[in-house]
C-alpha positions as CSV (number, residue, x, y, z in Angstrom):
1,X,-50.8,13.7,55.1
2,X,-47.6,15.9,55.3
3,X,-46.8,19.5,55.0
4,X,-46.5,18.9,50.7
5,X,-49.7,18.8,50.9
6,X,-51.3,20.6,53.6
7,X,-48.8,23.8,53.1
8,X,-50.5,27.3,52.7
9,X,-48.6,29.3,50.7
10,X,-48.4,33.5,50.0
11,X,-45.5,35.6,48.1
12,X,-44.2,37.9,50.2
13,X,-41.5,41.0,48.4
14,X,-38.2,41.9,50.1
15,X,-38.6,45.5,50.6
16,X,-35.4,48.7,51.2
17,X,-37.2,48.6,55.2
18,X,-36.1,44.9,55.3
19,X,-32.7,45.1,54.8
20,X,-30.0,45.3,57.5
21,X,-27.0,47.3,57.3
22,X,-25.3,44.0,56.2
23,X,-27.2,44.8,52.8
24,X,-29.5,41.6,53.4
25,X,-32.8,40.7,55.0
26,X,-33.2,41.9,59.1
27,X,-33.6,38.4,61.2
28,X,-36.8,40.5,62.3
29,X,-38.8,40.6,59.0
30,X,-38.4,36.9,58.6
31,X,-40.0,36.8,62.3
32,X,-42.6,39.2,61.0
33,X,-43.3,37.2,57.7
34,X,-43.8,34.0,59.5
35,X,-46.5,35.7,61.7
36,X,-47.9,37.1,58.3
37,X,-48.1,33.5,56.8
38,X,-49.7,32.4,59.9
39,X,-52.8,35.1,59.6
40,X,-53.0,34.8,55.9
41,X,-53.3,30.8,56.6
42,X,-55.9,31.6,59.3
43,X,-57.6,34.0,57.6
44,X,-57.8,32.2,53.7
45,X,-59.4,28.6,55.9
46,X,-60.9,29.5,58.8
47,X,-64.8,30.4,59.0
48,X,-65.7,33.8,59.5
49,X,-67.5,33.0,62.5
50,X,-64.5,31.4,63.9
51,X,-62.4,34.4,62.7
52,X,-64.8,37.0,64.6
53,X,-64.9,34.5,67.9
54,X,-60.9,33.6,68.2
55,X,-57.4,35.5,67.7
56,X,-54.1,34.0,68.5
57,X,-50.9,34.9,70.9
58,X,-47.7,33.6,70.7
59,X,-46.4,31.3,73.3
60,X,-43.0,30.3,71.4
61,X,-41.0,31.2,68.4
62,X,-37.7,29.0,67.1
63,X,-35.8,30.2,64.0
64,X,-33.5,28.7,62.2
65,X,-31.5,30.6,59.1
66,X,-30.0,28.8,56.7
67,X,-29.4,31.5,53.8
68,X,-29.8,35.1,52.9
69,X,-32.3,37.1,51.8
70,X,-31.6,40.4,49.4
71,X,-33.3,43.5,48.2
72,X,-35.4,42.6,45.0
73,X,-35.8,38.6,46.3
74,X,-39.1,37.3,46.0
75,X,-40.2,35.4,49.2
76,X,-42.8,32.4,49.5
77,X,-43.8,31.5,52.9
78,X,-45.0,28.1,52.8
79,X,-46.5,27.3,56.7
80,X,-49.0,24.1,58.2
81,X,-50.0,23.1,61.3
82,X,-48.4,19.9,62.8
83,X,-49.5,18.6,66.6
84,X,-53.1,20.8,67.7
85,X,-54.5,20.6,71.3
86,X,-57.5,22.2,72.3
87,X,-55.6,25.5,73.6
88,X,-52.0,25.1,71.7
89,X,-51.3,24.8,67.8
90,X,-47.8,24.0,66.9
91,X,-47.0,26.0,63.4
92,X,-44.7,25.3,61.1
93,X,-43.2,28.0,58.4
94,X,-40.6,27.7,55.5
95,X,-39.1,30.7,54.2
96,X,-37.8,30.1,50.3
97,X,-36.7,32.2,47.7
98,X,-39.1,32.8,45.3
99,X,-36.6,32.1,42.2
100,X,-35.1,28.9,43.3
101,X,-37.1,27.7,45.9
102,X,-34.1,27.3,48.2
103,X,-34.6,27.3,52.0
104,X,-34.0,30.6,53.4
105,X,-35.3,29.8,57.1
106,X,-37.2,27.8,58.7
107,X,-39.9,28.3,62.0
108,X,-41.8,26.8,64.2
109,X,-43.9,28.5,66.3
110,X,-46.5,28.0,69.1
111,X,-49.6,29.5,69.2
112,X,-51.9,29.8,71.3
113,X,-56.5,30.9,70.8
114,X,-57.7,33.3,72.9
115,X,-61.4,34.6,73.2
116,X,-61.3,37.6,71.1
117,X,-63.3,39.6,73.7
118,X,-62.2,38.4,76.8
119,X,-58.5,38.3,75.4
120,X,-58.3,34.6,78.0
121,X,-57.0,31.3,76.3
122,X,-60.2,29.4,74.7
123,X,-60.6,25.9,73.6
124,X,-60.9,25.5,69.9
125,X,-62.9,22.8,68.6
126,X,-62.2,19.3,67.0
127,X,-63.6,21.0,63.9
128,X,-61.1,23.6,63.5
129,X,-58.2,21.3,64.8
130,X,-59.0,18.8,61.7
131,X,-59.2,21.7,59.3
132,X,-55.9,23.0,60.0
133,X,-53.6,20.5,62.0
134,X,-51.9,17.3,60.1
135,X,-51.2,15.8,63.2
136,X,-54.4,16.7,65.0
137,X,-55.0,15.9,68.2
């Protein structure tokens, strides 16, 4: 199984806020829109119970930009999950243009669970591993 068919997908809009004074998308919103794939992914497949007990911090972003982004551009954010350990989940994220489908940027991102009271790192289980990682682990 590969990211073609284990990608979660959401349409994001380019909006006047994201634009930089170059007239094209901030490298910050694309940042931001991964993170927004990321909880839209978590949020569509995980459990509620899950949702309620575990929220995620960031350990590691990497970006790389390939095109630009402009005012009126339609945006799909197409992320999986590749290797999963107990306590790390590496994320992948492609950013296309909604018209053409052409690579716009692409992320990948480590992530870490943390108990959503204590705010500490928290094991998550082989259960929720195998329901989001394709290389699982």
């Amino acid at each position: 199984m590969g990211p073609a068919t284990q990608a979660f997908e959401i349409v994001l809009p380019v909006e006047p806020a994201d634009l930089d004074q170059l007239g094209h998308v901030n490298n910050v919103t694309y940042l931001r829109w991964v993170q927004e794939a990321a909880v839209a992914h978590w949020t569509a497949v995980a459990p509620v119970a899950d949702q309620a007990k575990i929220k995620w911090i960031v350990l590691r972003h990497e970006i790389d930009y390939r095109q630009p982004a402009f005012l009126g551009d339609g945006i799909i954010a197409r992320t999986w999950v590749g290797s999963a350990s107990r306590v790390r989940f590496e994320r992948f994220t492609e950013l296309l243009r909604a018209g053409d489908r052409t690579l716009l940027a692409k992320a990948r991102t480590m992530w870490c669970p943390i108990d959503a009271e204590r705010h500490r790192p928290v094991a998550v289980s082989a259960e929720v591993r195998a329901r989001f990682s394709v290389g699982g682990a």
